[in-house]
C-alpha atoms as a printed R data frame, in Angstrom:
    type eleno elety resid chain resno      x       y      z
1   ATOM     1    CA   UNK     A     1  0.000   0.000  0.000
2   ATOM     2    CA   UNK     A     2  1.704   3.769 -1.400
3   ATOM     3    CA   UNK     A     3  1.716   5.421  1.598
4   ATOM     4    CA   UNK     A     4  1.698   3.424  4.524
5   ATOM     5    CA   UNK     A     5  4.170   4.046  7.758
6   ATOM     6    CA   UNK     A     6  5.759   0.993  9.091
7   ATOM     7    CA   UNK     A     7  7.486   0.985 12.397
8   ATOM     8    CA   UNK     A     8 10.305  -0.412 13.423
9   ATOM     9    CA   UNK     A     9 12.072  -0.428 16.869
10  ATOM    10    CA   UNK     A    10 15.791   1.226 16.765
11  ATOM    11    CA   UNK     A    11 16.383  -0.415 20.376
12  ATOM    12    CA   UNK     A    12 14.645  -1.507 23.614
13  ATOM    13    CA   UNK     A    13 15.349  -1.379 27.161
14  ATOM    14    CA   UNK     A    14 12.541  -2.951 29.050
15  ATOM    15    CA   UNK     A    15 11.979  -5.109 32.104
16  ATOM    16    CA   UNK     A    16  7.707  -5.938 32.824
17  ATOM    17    CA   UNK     A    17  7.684  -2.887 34.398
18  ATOM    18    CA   UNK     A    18  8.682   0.042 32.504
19  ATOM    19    CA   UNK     A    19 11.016   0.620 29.444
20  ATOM    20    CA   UNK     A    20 12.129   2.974 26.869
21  ATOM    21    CA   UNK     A    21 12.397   2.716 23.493
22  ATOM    22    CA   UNK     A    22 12.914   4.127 19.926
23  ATOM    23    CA   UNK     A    23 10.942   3.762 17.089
24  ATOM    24    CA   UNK     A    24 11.781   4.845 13.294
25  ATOM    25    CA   UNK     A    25  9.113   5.354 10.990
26  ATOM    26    CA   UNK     A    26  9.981   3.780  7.512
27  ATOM    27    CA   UNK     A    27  9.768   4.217  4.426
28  ATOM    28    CA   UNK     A    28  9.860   7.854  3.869
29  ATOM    29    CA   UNK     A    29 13.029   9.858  5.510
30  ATOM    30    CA   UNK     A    30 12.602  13.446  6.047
31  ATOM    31    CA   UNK     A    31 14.996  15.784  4.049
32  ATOM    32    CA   UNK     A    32 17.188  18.310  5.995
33  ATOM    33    CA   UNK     A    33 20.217  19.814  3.639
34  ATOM    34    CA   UNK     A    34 22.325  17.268  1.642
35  ATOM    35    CA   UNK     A    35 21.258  14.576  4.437
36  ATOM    36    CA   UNK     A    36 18.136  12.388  4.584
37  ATOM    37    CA   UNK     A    37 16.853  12.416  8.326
38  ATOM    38    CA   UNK     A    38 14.299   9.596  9.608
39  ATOM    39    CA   UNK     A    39 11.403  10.478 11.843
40  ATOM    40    CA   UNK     A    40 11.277   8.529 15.189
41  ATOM    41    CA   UNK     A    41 10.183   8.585 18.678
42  ATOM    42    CA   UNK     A    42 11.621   8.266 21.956
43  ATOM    43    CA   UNK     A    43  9.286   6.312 23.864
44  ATOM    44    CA   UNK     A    44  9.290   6.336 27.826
45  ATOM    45    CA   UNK     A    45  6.802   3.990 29.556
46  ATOM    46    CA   UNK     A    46  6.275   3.017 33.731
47  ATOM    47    CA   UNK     A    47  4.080   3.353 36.060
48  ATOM    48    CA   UNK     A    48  5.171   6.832 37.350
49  ATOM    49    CA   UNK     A    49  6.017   8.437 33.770
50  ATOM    50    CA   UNK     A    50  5.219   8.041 30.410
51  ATOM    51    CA   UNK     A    51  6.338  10.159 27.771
52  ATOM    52    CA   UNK     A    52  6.791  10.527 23.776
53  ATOM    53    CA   UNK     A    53  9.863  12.536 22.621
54  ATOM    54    CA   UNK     A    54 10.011  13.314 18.466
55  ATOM    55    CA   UNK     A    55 14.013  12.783 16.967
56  ATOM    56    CA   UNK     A    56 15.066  13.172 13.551
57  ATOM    57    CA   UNK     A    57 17.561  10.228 13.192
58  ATOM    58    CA   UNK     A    58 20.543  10.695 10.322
59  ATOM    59    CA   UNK     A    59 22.638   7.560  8.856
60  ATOM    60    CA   UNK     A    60 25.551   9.253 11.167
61  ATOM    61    CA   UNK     A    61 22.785   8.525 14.317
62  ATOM    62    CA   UNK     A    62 22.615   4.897 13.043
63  ATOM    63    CA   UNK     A    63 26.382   4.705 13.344
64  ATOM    64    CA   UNK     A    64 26.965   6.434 16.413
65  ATOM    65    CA   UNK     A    65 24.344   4.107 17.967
66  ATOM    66    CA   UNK     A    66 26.390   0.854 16.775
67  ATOM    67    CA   UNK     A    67 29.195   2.672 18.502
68  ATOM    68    CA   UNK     A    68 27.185   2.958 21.192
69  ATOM    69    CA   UNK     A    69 26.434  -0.664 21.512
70  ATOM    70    CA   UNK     A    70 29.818  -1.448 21.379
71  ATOM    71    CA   UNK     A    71 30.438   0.979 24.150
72  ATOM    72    CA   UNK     A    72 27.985  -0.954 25.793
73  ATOM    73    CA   UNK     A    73 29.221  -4.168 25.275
74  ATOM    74    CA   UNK     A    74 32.834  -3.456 26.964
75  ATOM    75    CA   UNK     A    75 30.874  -2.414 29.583
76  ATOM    76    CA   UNK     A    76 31.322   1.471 29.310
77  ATOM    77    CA   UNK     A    77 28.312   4.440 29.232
78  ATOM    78    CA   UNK     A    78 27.011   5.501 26.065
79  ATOM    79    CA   UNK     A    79 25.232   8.528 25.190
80  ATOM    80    CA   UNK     A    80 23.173   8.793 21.940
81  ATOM    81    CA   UNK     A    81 22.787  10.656 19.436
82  ATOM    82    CA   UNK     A    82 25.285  13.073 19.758
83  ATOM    83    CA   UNK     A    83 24.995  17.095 19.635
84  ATOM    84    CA   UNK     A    84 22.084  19.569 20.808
85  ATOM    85    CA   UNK     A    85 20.150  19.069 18.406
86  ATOM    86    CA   UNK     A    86 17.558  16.738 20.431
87  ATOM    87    CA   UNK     A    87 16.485  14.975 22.970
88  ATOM    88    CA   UNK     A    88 19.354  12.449 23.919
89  ATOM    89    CA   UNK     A    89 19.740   9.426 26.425
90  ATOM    90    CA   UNK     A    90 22.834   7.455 28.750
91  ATOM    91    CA   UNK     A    91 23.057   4.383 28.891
92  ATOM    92    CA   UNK     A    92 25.279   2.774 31.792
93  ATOM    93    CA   UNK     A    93 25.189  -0.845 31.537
94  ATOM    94    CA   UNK     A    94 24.971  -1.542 35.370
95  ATOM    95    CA   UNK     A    95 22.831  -3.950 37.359
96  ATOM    96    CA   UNK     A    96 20.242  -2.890 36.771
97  ATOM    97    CA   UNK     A    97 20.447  -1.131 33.380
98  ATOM    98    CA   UNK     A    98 20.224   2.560 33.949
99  ATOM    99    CA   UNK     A    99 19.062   4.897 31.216
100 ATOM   100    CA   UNK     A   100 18.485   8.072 31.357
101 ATOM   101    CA   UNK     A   101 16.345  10.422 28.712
102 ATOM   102    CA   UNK     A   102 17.275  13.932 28.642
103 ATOM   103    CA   UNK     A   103 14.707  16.592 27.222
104 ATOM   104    CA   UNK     A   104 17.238  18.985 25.733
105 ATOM   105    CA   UNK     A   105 16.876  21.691 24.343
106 ATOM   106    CA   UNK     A   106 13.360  21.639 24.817
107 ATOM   107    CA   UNK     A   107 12.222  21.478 28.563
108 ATOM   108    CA   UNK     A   108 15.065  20.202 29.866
109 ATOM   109    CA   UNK     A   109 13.359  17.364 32.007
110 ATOM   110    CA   UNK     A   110 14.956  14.329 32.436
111 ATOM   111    CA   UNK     A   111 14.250  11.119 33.521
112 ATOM   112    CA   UNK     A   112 16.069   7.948 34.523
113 ATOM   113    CA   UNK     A   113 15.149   4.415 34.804
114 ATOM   114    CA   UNK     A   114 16.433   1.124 36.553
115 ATOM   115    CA   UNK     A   115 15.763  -1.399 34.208
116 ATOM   116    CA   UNK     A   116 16.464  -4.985 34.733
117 ATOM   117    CA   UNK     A   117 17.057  -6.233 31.330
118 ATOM   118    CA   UNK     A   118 17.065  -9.755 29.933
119 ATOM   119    CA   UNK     A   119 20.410 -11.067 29.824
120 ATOM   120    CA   UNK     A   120 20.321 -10.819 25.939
121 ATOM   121    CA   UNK     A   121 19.637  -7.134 25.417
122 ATOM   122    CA   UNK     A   122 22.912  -6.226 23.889
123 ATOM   123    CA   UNK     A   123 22.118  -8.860 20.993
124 ATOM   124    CA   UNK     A   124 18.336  -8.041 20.657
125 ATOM   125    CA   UNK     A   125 19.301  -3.915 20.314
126 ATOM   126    CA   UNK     A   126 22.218  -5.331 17.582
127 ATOM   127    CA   UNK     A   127 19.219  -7.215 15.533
128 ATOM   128    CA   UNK     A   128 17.089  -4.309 15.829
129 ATOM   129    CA   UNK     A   129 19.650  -1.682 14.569
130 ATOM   130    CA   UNK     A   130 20.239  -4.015 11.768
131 ATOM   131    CA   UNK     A   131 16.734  -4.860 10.801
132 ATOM   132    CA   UNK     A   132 16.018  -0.375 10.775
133 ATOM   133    CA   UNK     A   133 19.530  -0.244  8.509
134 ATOM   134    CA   UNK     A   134 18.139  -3.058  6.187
135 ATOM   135    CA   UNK     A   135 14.465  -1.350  6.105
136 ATOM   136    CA   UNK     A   136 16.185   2.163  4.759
137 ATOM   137    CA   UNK     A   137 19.067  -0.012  2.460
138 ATOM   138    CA   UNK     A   138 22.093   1.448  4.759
């Protein structure tokens, strides 16, 4: 169908309680200059808050997020995407998983969550970044 949004999830931190999340909207990226820019949301969800946050992803975001991961992975803290541009997030891959969502420029709230991820996270958020980078043929 010409026309139709499909979503799929960049990554996801989530325990039964609460989580946060992005999610891409595919097909059609947004133009901005010489670069292409994909619309997403930043998607907070718990008992005490819950909360939608627009980005504008770039290719360079995808990248910086596989970074990221990789940050992760040798257990160090990541922070995503990069610049003022938007809201932005750390990651510190403690026990539990804490992430934090910052609401910069715009209110400057932020918000952080203990989340006490399955064991496979780091592989499920790899699958996911490579199943968005498939859907837009980077």
């Amino acid at each position: 169908m010409t026309g139709e949004v499909r979503v799929l999830e960049l990554f996801r931190f989530a325990d039964p309680v609460q989580g946060v999340a992005v999610e891409v909207e595919l097909p059609a990226p947004r133009k901005g200059g010489q670069e292409c820019f994909l619309g997403a949301r930043l998607v907070l969800e718990s008992g005490f808050v819950n909360g939608r946050l627009a980005l504008a992803l770039s290719s360079g975001d995808l990248d910086d997020w596989e970074r990221c991961l990789d940050d992760l992975h040798a257990e160090k803290r990541a922070v995503w995407p990069r610049g003022d541009r938007t809201a932005w997030l750390e990651v510190v891959p403690a026990d539990p998983v804490e992430v934090t969502v910052h609401d910069m420029p715009s209110t400057q709230i932020a918000v952080r969550m203990p989340i006490d991820a399955a064991e496979d996270w780091l592989e499920e958020n790899r699958a996911r970044l490579d199943r968005v980078r498939e859907a837009v043929g980077r």
